[in-house]
C-alpha positions as CSV (number, residue, x, y, z in Angstrom):
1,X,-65.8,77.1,-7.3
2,X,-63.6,74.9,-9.0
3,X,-62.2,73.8,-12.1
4,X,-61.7,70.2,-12.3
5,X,-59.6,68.8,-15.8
6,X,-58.4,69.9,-19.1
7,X,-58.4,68.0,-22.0
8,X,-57.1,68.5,-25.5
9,X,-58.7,66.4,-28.0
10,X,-57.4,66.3,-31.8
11,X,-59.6,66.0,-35.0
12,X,-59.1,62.7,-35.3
13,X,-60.8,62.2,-31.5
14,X,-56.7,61.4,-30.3
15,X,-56.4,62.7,-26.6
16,X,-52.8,65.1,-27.0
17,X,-53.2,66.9,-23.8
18,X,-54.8,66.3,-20.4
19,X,-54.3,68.1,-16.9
20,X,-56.1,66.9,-13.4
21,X,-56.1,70.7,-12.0
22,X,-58.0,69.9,-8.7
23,X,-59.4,67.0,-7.7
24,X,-62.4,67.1,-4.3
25,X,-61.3,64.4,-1.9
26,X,-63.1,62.1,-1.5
27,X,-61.4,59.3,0.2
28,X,-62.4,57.9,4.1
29,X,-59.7,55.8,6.1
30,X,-60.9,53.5,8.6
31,X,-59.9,50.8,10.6
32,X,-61.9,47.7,10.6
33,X,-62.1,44.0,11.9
34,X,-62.8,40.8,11.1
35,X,-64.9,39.4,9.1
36,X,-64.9,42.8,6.5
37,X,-68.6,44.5,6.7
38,X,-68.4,45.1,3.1
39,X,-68.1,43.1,-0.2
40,X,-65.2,43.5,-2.3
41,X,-64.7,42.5,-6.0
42,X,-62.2,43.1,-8.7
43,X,-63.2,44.9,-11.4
44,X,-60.7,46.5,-14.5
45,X,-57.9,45.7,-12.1
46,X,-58.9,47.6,-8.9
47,X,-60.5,46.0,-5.9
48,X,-63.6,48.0,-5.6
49,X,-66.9,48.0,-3.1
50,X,-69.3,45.4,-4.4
51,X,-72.0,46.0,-1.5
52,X,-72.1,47.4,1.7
53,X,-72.1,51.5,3.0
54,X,-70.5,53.0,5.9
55,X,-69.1,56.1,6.7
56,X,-69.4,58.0,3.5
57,X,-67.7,54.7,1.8
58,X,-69.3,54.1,-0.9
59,X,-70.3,51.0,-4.0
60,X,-67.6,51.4,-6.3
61,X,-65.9,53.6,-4.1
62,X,-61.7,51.6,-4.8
63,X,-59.1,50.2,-1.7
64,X,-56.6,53.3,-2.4
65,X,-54.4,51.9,0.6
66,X,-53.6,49.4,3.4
67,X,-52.2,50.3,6.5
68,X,-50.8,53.3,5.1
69,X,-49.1,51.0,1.8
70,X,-50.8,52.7,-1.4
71,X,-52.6,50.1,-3.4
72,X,-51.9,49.9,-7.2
73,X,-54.5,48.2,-9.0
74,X,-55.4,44.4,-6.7
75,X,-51.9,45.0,-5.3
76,X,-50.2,46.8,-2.6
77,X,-47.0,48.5,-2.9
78,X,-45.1,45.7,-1.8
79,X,-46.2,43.4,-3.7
80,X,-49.2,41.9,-1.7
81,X,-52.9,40.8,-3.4
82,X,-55.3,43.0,-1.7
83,X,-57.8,40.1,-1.6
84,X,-56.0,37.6,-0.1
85,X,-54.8,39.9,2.4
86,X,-57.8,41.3,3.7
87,X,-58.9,37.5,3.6
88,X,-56.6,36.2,6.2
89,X,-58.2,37.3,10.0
90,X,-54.2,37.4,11.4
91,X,-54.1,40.8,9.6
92,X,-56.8,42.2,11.5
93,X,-57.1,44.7,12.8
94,X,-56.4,46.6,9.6
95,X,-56.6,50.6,8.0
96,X,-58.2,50.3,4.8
97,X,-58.3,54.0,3.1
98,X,-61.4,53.8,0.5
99,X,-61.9,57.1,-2.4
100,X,-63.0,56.9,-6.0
101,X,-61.0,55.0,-8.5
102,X,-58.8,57.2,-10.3
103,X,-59.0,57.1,-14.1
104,X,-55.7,55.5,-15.8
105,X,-54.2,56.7,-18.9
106,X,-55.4,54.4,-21.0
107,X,-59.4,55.2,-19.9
108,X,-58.4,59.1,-20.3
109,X,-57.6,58.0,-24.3
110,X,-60.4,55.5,-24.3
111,X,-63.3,58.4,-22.8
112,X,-61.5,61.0,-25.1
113,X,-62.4,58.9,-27.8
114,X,-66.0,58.4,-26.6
115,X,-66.4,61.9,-26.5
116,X,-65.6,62.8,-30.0
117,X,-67.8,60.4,-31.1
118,X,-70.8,61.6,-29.2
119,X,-70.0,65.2,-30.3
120,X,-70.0,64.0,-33.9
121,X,-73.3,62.1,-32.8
122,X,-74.8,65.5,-31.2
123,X,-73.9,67.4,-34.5
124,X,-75.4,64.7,-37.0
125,X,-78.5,65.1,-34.6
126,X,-79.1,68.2,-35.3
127,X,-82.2,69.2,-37.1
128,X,-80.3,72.0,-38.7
129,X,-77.1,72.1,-40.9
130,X,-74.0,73.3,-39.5
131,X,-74.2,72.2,-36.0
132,X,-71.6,72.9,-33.7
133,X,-71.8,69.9,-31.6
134,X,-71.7,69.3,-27.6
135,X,-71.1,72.8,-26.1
136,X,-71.5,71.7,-22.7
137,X,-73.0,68.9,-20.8
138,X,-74.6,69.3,-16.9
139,X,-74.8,66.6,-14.1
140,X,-75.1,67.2,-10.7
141,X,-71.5,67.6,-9.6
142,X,-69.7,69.1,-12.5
143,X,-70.2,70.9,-16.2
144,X,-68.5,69.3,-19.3
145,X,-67.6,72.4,-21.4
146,X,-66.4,72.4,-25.1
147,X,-64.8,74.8,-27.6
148,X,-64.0,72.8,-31.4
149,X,-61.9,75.2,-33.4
150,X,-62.2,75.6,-36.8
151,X,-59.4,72.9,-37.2
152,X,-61.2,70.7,-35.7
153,X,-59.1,70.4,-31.9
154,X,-61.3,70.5,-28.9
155,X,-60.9,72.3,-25.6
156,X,-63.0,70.4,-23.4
157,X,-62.8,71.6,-19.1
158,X,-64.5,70.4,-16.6
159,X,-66.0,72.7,-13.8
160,X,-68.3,73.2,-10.7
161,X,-71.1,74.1,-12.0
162,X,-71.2,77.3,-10.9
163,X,-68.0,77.9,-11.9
164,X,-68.6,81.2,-14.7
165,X,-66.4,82.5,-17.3
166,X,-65.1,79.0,-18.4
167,X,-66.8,80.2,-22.4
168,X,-63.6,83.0,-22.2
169,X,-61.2,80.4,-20.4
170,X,-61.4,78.2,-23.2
171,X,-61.1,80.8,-26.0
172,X,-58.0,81.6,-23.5
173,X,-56.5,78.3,-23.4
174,X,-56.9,78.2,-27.8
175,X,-55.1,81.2,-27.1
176,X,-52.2,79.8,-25.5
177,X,-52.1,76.5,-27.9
178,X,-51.6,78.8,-30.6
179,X,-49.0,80.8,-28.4
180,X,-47.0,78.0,-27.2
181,X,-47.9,74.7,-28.9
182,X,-48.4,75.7,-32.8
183,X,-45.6,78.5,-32.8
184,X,-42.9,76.0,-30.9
185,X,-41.0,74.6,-33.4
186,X,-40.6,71.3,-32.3
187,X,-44.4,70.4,-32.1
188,X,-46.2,68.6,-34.6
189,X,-49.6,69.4,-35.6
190,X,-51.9,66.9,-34.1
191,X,-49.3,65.2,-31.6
192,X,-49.6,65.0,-27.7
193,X,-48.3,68.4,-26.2
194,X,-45.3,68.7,-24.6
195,X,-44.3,72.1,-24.2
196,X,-43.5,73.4,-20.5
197,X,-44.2,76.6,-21.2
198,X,-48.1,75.6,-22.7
199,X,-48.7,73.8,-19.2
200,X,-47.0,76.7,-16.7
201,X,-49.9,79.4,-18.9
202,X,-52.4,77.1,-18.6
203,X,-52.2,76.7,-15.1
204,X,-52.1,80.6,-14.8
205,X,-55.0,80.5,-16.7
206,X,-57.0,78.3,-14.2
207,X,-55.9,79.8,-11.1
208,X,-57.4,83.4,-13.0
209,X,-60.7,81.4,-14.1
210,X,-61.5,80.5,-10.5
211,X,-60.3,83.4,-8.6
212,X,-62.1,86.2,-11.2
213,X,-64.7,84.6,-13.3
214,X,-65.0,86.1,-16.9
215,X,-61.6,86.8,-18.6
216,X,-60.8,91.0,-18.8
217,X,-59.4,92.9,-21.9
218,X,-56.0,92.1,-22.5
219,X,-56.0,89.4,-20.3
């Protein structure tokens, strides 16, 4: 059991908050030689799987590093274009460490975004008046949970799916926003959150949610 992300998402569908709480590891490191058994591509700035699957790596699955030199974005830490490098056979042999692409800031805002609109789109749906929107959304890996206040911010988390008690976890984390966030006198209504003491509770918070479930009385 697991709970994967927190986001905070204002009224006006503004991302203020976000926290990567665990993340499963998926990532495999091999060594390979040449020619390269698989297709790579760039695509939004990563060098990514285009076809080809071997060893639990994966299409789309990203070239995290090389040789033990993170890659950021189509270039390694020091400066080299993945590409060309896995290109040239006098590199060979070489350790190529594959995992899924991790999400930037900028796509946290952009899917952030998305997401209000759908929720808006889910309560205009509705065949009643009054809706309250996307309450939670179910794939195969993971639950997308979400509490609007009457204010309008979401609490959205993301959870195994059989994580339970993550309905009381997010009336807890509301609770700590209005603890920490709204009574802290330097934060302004509807403004990314920076407040140390908001992120050290909600980490309590998460590390109660998975170990106990349900939230107790006076928790």
């Amino acid at each position: 059991m697991a709970i994967f992300s927190v986001y905070v998402v204002n009224k006006a569908g503004g991302l203020i908050y976000q926290l990567d709480h665990y993340a499963p590891r998926s990532e495999t490191e091999k060594t390979f030689s040449f020619p390269l058994d698989l297709v790579l591509k760039l695509h939004d700035e990563r060098v990514v799987v285009a076809f080809g699957q071997r060893d639990s790596i994966r299409v789309g699955h990203a070239v995290l590093s090389i040789n033990g030199i993170d890659v950021n974005g189509k270039y390694t830490a020091e400066g080299k274009e993945v590409l060309e490098y896995l290109g040239n056979p006098t590199n060979y042999p070489v350790s190529i460490r594959f995992g899924r692409p991790r999400l930037s800031s900028n796509e946290k805002l952009m899917l952030a975004s998305m997401f209000h609109s759908l929720f808006a789109i889910g309560s205009q749906l509705s065949p009643e008046l009054g809706s309250s929107g996307i309450e939670m959304l179910e794939t195969d890996t993971f639950k997308l949970h979400c509490f609007q206040t009457l204010t309008g911010i979401k609490f959205v988390v993301l959870a195994d799916p059989r994580q339970a008690g993550i309905e009381s976890l997010l009336r807890k984390i509301y609770e700590i926003y209005s603890d920490f966030a709204l009574k802290n006198p330097f934060y302004s209504l509807e403004m990314p959150i920076r407040c140390e003491l908001f992120d050290q509770n909600l980490k309590l918070a998460l590390e109660v949610a998975e170990k106990a479930g349900p939230f107790g009385p006076g928790s």
